[in-house]
N, C-alpha and C positions, 0 to 999 in steps of 0.2 A: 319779338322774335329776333334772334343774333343775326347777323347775317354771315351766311357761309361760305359767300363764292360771288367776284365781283367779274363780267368782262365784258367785252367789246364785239357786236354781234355784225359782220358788214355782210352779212349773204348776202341781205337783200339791197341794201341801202352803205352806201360810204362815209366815214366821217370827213364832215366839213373842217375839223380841224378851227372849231370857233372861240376854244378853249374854256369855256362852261365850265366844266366840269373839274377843270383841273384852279380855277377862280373857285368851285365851291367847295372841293376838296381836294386839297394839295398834297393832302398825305398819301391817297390813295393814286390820283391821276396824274400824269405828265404827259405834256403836251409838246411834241418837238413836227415833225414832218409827217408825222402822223400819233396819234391818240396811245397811250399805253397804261395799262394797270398796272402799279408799282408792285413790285413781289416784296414777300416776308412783311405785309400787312395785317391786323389783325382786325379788318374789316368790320366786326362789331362794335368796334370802339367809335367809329364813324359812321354809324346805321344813318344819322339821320343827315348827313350830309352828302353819302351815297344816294339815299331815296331823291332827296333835293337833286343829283345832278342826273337819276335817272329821269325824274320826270320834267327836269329842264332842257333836257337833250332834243334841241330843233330834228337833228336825223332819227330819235327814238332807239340809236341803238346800243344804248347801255345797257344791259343787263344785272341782275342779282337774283340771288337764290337766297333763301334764309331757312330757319329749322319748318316753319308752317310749309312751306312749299315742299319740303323735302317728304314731312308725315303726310302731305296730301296726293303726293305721288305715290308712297308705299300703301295707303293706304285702298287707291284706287288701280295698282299694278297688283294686289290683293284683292279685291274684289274682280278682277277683271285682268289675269293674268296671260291672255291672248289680245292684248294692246300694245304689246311691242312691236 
């Protein structure tokens, strides 16, 4: 599944600023005084290097969204349209 949307979630938790992320995908992450997702990326092209620094991320709060999560959102805001 492509991935569609890549960011950096701190509600709950802060980045450590350990740089992970931006060591396993450089095209996508910079790391300066704090964490940033580089704009005008085409995020697919790096699915699996994204996945790699989502699930490497010591704070957990990277995020992404891809096409499967999108059809499983409309799919269940469609059966259950009083969930927003």
């Amino acid at each position: 599944m492509a991935v569609t949307n890549v960011w950096i979630d701190e509600k709950k938790k802060r980045c450590i600023i350990c740089g992970l992320c931006e060591l396993i995908a450089p095209k996508v992450f910079t790391v300066t005084n704090k964490t940033h997702v580089n704009k005008n990326v085409n995020f697919s092209q790096y699915e699996t290097e994204i996945s790699e620094a989502v699930e490497g991320c010591p704070q957990y709060i990277i995020k992404m969204e891809n096409t499967k999560n999108k059809i499983i959102r409309l799919i269940f805001l469609f059966v259950n349209p009083f969930s927003i």
